[in-house]
N, C-alpha and C positions, 0 to 999 in steps of 0.2 A: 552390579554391573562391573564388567571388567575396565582397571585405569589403562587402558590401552589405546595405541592409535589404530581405527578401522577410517574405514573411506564410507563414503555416503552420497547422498542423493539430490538430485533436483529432478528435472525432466531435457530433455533433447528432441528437438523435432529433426525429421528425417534432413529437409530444405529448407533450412535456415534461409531466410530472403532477406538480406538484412540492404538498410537501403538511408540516406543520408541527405536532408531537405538541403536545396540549395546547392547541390554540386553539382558536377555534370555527371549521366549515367552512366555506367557501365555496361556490357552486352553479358550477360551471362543463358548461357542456353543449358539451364537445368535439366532436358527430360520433354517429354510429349508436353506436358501443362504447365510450362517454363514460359517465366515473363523477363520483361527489362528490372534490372534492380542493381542494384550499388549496391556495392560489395565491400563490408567493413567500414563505412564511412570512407570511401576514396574521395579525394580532394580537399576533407576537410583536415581542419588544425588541431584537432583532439581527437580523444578516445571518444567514438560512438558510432552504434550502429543502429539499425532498423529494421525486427520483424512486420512479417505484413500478415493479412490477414489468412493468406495459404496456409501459415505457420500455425495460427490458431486455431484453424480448421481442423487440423490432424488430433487437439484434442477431441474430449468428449463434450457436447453441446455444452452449455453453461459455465464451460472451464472459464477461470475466472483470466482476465488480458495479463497478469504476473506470471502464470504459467507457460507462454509462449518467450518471454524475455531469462526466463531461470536457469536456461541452458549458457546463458550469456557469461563471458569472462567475468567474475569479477560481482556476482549477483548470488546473493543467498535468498532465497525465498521458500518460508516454510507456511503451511496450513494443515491442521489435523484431519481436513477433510477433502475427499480426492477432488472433487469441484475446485479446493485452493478458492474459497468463496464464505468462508464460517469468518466474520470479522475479529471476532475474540482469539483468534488463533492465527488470522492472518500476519505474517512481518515480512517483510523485504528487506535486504541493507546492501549498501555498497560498500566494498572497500572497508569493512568497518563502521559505518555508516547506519545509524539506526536509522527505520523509518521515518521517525518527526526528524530528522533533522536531514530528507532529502526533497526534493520541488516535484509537484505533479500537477502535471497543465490537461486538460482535453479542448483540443479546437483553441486552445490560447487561456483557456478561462482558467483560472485556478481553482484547482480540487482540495487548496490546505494541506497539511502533514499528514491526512490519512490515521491518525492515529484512532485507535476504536471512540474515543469520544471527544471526537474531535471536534473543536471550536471554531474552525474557520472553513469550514471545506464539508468532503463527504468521501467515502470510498467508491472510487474506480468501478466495483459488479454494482453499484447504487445508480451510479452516472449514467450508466448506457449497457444496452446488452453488448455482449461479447460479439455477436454476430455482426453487429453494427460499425466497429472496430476496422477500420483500413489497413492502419500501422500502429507501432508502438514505437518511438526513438528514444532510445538509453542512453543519455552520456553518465557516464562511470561517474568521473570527478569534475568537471565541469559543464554544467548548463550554461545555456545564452544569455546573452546579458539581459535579452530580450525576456526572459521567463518569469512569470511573474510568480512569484516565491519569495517569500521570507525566510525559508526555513531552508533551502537547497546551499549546504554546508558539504554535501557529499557528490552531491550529481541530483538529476534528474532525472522523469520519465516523461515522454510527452502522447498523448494519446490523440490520436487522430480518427473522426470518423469517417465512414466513407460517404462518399455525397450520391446524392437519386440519381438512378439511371437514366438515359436519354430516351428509355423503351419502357413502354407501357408491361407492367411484370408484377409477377407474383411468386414468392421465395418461401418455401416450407420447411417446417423438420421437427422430425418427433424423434425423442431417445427417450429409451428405458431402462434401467440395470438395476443392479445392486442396491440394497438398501432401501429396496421399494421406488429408487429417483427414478424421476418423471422430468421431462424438461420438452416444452410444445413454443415453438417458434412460428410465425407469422409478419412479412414483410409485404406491404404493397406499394408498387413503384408507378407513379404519375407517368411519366415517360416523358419527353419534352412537350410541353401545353403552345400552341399557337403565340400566346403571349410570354414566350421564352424560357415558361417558371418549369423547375421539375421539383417533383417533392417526393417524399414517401413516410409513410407511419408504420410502425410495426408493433408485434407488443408479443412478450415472453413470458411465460410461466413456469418457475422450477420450484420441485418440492419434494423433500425426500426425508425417509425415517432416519435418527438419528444412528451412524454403527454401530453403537452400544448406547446402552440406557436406555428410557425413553423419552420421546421427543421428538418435534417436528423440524425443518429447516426448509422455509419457502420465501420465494419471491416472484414478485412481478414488476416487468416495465413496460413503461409506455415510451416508446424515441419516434419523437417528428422531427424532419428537418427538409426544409426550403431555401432552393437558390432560386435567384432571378438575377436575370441580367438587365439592364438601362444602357442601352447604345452598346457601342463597341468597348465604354472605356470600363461602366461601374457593374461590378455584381455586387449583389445583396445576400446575405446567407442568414440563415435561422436556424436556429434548434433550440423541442422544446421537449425536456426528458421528466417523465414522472415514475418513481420508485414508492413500491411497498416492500418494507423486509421484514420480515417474521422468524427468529429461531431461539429456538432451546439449546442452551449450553452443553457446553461437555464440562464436569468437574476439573478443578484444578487439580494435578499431582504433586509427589514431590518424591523422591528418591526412597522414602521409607515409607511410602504409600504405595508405593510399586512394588518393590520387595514385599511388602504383607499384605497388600488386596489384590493384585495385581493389575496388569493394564487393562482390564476388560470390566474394572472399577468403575460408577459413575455413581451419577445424581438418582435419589431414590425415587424419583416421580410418581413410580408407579407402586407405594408404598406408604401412604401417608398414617397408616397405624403408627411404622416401625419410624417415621420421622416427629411423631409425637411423641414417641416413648425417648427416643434421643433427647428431645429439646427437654421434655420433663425432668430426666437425669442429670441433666446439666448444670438446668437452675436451683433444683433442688441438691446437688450437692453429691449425687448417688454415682455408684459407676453405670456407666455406658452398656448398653447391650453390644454382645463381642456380631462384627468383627471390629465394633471401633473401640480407636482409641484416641482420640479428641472428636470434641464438636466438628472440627472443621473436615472431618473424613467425607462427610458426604452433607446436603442441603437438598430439601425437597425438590427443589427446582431454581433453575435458572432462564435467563432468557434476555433477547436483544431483539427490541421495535424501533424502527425507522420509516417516518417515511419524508421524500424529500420531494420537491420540484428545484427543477435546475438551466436555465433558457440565455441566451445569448444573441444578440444579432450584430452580422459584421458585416461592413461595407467598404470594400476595397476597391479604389479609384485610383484608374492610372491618369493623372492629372497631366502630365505629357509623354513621351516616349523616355525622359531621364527620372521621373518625378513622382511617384507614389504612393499615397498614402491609406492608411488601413485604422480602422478604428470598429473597438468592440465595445459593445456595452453589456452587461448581463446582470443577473439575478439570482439566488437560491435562498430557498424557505427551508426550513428542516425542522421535526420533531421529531423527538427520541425519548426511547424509555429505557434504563438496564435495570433489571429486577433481580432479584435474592432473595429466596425465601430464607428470614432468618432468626435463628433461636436467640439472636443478643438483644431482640426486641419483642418480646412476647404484646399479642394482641390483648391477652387477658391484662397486662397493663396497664390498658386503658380502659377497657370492657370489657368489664365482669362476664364470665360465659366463653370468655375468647380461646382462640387457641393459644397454644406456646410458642406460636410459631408469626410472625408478620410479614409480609413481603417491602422489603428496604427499596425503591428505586432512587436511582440517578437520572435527574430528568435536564434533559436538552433541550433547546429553541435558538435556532440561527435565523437571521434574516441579514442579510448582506448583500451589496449591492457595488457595480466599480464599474471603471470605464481602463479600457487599454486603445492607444494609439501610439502610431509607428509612420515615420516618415523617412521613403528613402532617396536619395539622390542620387543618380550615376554621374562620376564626372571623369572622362577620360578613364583611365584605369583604376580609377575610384570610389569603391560604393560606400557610400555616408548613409550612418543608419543613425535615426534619435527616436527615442518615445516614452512616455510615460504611461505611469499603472499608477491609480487611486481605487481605493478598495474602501467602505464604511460598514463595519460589522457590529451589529448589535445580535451577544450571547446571552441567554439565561442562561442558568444553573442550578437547581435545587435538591436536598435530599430529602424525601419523604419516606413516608409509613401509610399501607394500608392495612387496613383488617379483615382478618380471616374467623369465619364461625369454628367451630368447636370439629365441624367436619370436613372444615379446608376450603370450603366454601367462600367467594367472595373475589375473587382476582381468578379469571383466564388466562395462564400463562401469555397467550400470543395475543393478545387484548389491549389496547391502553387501557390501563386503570382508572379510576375517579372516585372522586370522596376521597380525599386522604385523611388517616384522623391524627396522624401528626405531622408536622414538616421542621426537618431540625435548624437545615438554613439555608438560604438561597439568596443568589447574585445577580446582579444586570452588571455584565461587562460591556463593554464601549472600545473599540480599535480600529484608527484611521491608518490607513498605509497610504505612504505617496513613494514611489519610485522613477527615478530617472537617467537614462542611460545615454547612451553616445557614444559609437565606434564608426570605425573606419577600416572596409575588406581592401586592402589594396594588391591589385597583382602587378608586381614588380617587373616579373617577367614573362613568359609562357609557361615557363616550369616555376615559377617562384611566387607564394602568393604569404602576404602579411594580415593580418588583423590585431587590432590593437584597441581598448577602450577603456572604459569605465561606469560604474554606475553608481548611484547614492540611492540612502534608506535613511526615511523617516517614520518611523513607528510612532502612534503614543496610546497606551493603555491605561485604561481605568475599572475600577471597580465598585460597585456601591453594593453595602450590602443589607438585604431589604426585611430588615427586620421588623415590621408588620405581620409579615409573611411568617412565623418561626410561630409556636404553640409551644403549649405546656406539656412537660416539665422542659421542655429544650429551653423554653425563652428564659426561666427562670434559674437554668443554669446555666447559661450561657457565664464564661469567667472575664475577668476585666480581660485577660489577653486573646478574645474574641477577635478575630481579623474582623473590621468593619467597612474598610476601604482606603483608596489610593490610587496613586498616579505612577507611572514607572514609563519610559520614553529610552527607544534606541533608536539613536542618529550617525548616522556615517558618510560623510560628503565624497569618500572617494574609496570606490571598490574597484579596484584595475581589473583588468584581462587582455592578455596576449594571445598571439601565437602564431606557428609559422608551417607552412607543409612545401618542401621540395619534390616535385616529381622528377626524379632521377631519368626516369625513362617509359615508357607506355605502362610497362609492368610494377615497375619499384617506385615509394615514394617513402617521406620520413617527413616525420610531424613531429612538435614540440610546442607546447602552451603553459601559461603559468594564471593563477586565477586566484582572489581574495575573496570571502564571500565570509556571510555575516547574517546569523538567524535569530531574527526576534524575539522578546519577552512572549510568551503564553498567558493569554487574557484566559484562565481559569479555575476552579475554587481545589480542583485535585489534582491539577499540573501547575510548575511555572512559580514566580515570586506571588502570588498570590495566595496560594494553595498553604500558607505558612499563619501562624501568631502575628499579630499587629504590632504589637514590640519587636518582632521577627522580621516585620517586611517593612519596618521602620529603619532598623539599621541594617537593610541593604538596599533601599527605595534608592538610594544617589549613589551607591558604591558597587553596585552589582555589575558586570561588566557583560554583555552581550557574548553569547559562544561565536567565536570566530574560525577562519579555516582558511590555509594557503598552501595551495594544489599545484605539484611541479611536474609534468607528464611527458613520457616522450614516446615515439615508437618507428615500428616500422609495417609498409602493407605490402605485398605482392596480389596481380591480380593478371591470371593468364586463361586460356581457356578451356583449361579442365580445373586449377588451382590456385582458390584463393586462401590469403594466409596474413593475418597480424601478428605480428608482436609488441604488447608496449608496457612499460614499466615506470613507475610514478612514487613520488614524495608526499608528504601529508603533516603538515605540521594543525596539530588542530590544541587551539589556545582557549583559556576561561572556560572550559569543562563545567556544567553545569551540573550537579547532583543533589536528587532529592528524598532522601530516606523518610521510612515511616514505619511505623513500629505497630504492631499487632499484623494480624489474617486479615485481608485485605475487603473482609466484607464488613468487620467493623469500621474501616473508613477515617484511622484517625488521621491527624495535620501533618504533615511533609515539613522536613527541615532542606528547606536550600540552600546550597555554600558552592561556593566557587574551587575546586578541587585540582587545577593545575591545568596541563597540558596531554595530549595523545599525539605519539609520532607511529604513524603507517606508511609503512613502503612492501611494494612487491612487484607481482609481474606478472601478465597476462599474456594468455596465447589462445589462437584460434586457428581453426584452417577447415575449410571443405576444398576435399577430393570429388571429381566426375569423375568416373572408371568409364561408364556413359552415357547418352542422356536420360538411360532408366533409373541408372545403379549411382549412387556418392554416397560417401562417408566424412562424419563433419565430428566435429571433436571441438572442445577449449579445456582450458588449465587455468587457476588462480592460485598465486600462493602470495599469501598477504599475512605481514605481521604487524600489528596493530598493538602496542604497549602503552599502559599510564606512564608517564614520568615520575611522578608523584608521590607521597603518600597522601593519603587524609588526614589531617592536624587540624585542632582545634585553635583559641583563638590564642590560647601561652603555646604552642608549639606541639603539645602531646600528642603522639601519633593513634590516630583512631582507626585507620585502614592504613594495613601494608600491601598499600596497592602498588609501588615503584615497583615498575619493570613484569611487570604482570600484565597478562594477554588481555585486552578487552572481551568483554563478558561478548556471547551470540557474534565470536568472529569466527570459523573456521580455515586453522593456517592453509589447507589444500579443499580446493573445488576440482573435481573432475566431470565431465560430459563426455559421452560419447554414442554419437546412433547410424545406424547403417538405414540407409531409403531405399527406397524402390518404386519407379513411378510411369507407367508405360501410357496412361493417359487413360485405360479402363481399371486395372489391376494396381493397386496400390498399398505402402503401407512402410514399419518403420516399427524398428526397434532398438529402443536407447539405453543407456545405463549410464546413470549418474552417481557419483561419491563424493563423499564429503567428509573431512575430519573431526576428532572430536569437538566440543562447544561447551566454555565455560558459563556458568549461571552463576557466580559468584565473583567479586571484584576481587577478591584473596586468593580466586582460581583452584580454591582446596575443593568443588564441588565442580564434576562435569556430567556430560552425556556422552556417551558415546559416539562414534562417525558410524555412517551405514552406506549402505550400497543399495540401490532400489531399483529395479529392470520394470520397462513396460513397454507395450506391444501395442502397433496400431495395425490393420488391416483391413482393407475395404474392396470396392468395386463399382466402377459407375457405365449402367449399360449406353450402349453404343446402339440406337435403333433407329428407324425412320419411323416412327409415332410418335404419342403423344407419351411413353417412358420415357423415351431420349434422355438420359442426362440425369437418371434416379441413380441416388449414391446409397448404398449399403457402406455402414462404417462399425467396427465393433471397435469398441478400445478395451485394453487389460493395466488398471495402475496397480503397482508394487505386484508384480507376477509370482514372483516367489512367496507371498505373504511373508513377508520379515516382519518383527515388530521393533519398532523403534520411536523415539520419542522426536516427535515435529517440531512445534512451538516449544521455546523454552522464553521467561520472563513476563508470561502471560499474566504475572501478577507482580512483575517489575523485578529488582535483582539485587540481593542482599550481598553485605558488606563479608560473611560467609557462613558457612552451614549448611543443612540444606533447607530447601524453601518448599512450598506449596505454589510451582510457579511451572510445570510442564504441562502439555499435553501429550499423549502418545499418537503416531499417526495413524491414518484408517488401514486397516488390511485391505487385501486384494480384494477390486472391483471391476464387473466386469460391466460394459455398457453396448448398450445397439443401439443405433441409429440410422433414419433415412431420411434424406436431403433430396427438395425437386426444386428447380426454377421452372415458371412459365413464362415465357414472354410472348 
């Protein structure tokens, strides 16, 4: 690969609708099928906007809700697969900003860090289908005080459903494309019931062969959700989501896996001769059958199960005409499996006859439970807001071994397994959140509006670890520096927030906010202070310092009736950098060394703007350039420098993001074509290893007829992602990001896909 700078990709919808809870509206008249919407966050005191669900429409069915906000200032978001829906590949970041360390709410409830084996939460395509989806609100660098997050260090995403319609309906849609996907949608809508209730349930099916290799990638969900109202003052709301996810991996890469297999390289599944004669060569000591050359080139198979339940009910009572309050209670269950079929634990091992080969998983179980309430006050030109978030999560965690006969036999890749015949160790974590906030909107004048507040975080994490559970030869090898357990606690009594927005005039206004924020210990055995030796998480149990972040943002909007337009540019001081290395291929699973590695200062600048030429035709565009550097080196505990990471880029930041797409929308005839770029991206904290930047074009076009029958309102939609077939690498640190060299930690993204689709409501 060339060390060069190329520009690169995300996606752009044609009519960005971006939109801002709690301000006042803006008129914007888009085009024939043009709604009210707020435009760049008008009114508010930070950087944030709002797509809606028009936005996500214009993907293809099952595109995952990341793909509608990736055109956004300020937003990298990568996935190997054009859905933007394969977890393992999934990343989003802000500002520099990895995933775990930004807040994701849906309906209020927290989703956790999102990260693929995630502890406290679930991912976003798990939660709820895409169709389901309202809005999405992005703030950049500050979230609400209000959001219930441990881990939002960078910003936020807040996901909102949409609620049952007042009319008795029925919502369809089938697409098919590329790759064999499949994706069958079905919604039905109560309509208003006598007794004030509306409801509706829907349920989704996608499933698709994997682009290369073989392999499956399917899912299905279940979304209900119920309002009802009590008098004039109380509604009641419900949602109750249930998720099955089933997929087979894409192989990990790495820069000399590319060069010599190329990217059309994957997992041998459909080959288990040639994955026996591998693992036999291995342990025996012989060489490899070409084209490899390590074990870790390819693995029979991989794969990621989930399935989750996830339900909420909120009752919001206007107690008097100043006086408000709002309380949510919820729940989510979750089990998970991640599989590896792998040569470092042969089955014959244990059983005589076995293969050479066993399937490793990392097995998950959440159950967590919390309450959120919010109380607001109007007084004069004063809105007084206070609430708290308690949260009680109990994690497992375990790594097991199952066994495979002589003929591969014994584990279904997309199956939970059972009967494990060994389990090397496994964890009951324990994590109480209590959080409490308190601010104050005050509008000063017509044009002049203040907010000011603060919040505290009380964490406290434990670990036990459940040695009953562990078999031979593990138990008996287990060494005295076995992690067995402990306590680890992050408290913070006062996490400020400001900020101020002047409306200059109808058109101009200027905003500036300033924010501390502060993410948690990771209750887990392969993230976080836990994930270390017990002598190891002995001498940093009291000294380890919580990652912190203090956010300085300013900007400017214009907002007239053909052109809206931000600009805003922002500070980043981010403190106690946490870092956890580990040494071997990341399917042998060894312990993590965490240490506290300094500071990262990010600053840059955002820009946005949508043109109406008219209300068929606009052009919308954003820019990001953000430089994001360690301060640091990595030194050990006498001083030695172990990483010369001072002044070096943060790994997965790209200095430029570019969007830009042209629409077209006459009310039958519709469609949109964007181009996105992106610079190159380091995988290496010594920055001597990158990827290149790419540039990626795709194409929507459709049609929805115009009849007096029962067609009225059938949408024909085809989409084209990466039109020009480029190849380029998507996900990078899919297997986390070394100190430098190159890794086994890319994926490449999918080639051109092309999809159809058709969409009816009935009412």
């Amino acid at each position: 690969m060339k060390k060069s700078l190329l520009l690169a990709s995300a996606s752009l919808f044609a009519f960005p609708a971006f939109a801002a809870e709690n301000t006042e509206l803006a008129m914007a008249d888009t085009g024939a099928n043009s709604e009210i919407v707020t435009i760049y966050g008008q009114g508010e005191t930070r950087q944030i906007q709002t797509v809606t669900q028009a936005d996500l429409s214009l993907k293809e069915p099952g595109a995952s809700p990341f793909q509608a906000v990736a055109s956004l200032p300020g937003v990298n978001f990568q996935s190997s697969d054009s859905f933007g829906a394969y977890e393992w590949s999934t990343r989003i970041s802000l500002r520099g900003f990895n995933q775990n360390q930004l807040g994701f709410t849906l309906d209020g409830v927290p989703l956790g860090d999102m990260s693929y084996g995630n502890y406290n939460g679930l991912h976003i395509s798990r939660a709820i289908s895409s169709e389901n989806i309202g809005r999405t609100e992005i703030a950049q660098g500050t979230g609400s005080l209000g959001t219930a997050s441990t881990s939002n260090l960078g910003g936020t995403l807040a996901f909102y459903s949409i609620d049952p319609s007042d009319k008795m309906g029925l919502t369809a849609s089938t697409s098919y494309g590329s790759f064999s996907s499949l994706h069958e949608y079905v919604r039905l809508d109560s309509g208003e019931l006598p007794t004030g209730t509306r409801a509706y349930v829907s349920y989704s099916f996608q499933q698709s062969d994997k682009w290369k290799g073989d392999g499956l990638q399917k899912a299905q969900l279940i979304n209900g959700k119920v309002v009802q109202t009590i008098g004039a003052d109380v509604t009641l709301t419900g949602f109750l989501n249930y998720s099955v996810r089933r997929e087979n991996d894409y192989q990990d890469m790495s820069l000399d896996m590319l060069n010599r297999l190329g990217s059309d390289w994957d997992n041998i599944s459909n080959n288990w001769p040639l994955a026996v004669q591998v693992a036999n060569a291995y342990q025996q000591g012989k060489p490899l059958p070409a084209p490899f050359a390590t074990v870790d080139d390819a693995y029979y198979n991989a794969a990621g199960l989930r399935n989750d339940v996830l339900g909420g009910v909120t009752a919001d009572w206007s107690i008097t005409p100043n006086l408000e309050f709002k309380v949510t209670g919820y729940g989510h269950n979750n089990t998970g499996r991640g599989l590896w079929w792998t040569p470092y634990v042969p089955t014959s091992a244990f059983i005589p006859g076995g293969a050479p080969i066993s399937v490793r998983t990392t097995e998950y179980s959440i159950s967590r439970y919390g309450t959120i309430a919010s109380l607001v006050y109007t007084l004069d030109n004063h809105e007084i807001e206070g609430g708290v978030w308690y949260e009680n999560n109990n994690f497992r965690q375990a790594r097991r071994y199952y066994a495979l006969a002589a003929d591969g036999s014994g584990v279904t890749s997309l199956q939970f397994p059972s009967n494990p015949m060994a389990t090397q160790w496994a964890f009951a974590f324990n994590t109480t959140t209590l959080v409490f906030h308190l601010q104050d909107s005050w509008k000063v004048t017509d044009a002049l509006k203040v907010n000011f507040g603060f919040k505290t975080q009380t964490v406290n994490n434990g670990a036990h670890f459940l040695a009953n559970q562990v078999t031979e030869p593990f138990k008996s090898g287990l060494a005295a520096t076995q992690f067995t357990g402990g306590k680890i606690k992050t408290d913070n009594g006062f996490l400020p927030q400001a900020g101020v927005n002047y409306q200059i005039d109808e058109s101009n206004e200027v905003f500036a906010d300033y924010s501390k924020n502060q993410r948690a210990f990771v209750s887990a055995a392969t993230s976080g202070p836990f994930s270390t030796t017990q002598p190891g998480f002995d001498a940093i149990k009291t000294t380890l310092k919580p990652e912190t972040s203090q956010t300085v943002e300013a900007g400017y909007r214009f907002n007239s009736e053909k052109l809206q337009a931000l600009i805003a540019g922002y500070y980043v001081m981010f403190k106690n950098r946490q870092l956890a290395t580990q040494a071997g291929a990341g399917i042998v699973g060894a312990p993590s060394v965490l240490s506290n590695v300094g500071s990262v200062t990010s600053k840059g600048i955002e820009a946005a703007a949508t043109y109406h030429f008219t209300h068929e035709l606009s052009l919308s565009g954003s820019y990001s350039l953000n430089e994001s550097t360690y301060d640091d080196d990595v030194t050990n505990a006498s001083g030695t420098v172990l990483m010369h990471t001072k002044d070096k880029t943060t790994t997965d930041a790209p200095k430029h993001i570019l969007s830009v797409a042209l629409g077209y929308d006459d009310g039958a005839l519709f469609g949109n074509v964007n181009v996105s770029a992106m610079s190159k991206r380091y995988f290496t904290y010594e920055n001597d290893q990158w990827v290149n930047g790419r540039t990626l074009v795709g194409l929507t076009a459709g049609y929805r007829l115009q009849t007096d029958n029962l067609l009225d309102g059938l949408e024909l939609q085809v989409n084209v992602d990466n039109l020009f077939d480029e190849k380029y690498i998507s996900t990078i640190g899919s297997n986390g990001f070394g100190a430098k060299g190159d890794n086994q930690t890319l994926l490449p993204g999918s080639p051109r896909a092309v999809f159809v689709s058709l969409k009816k409501s009935f009412n």
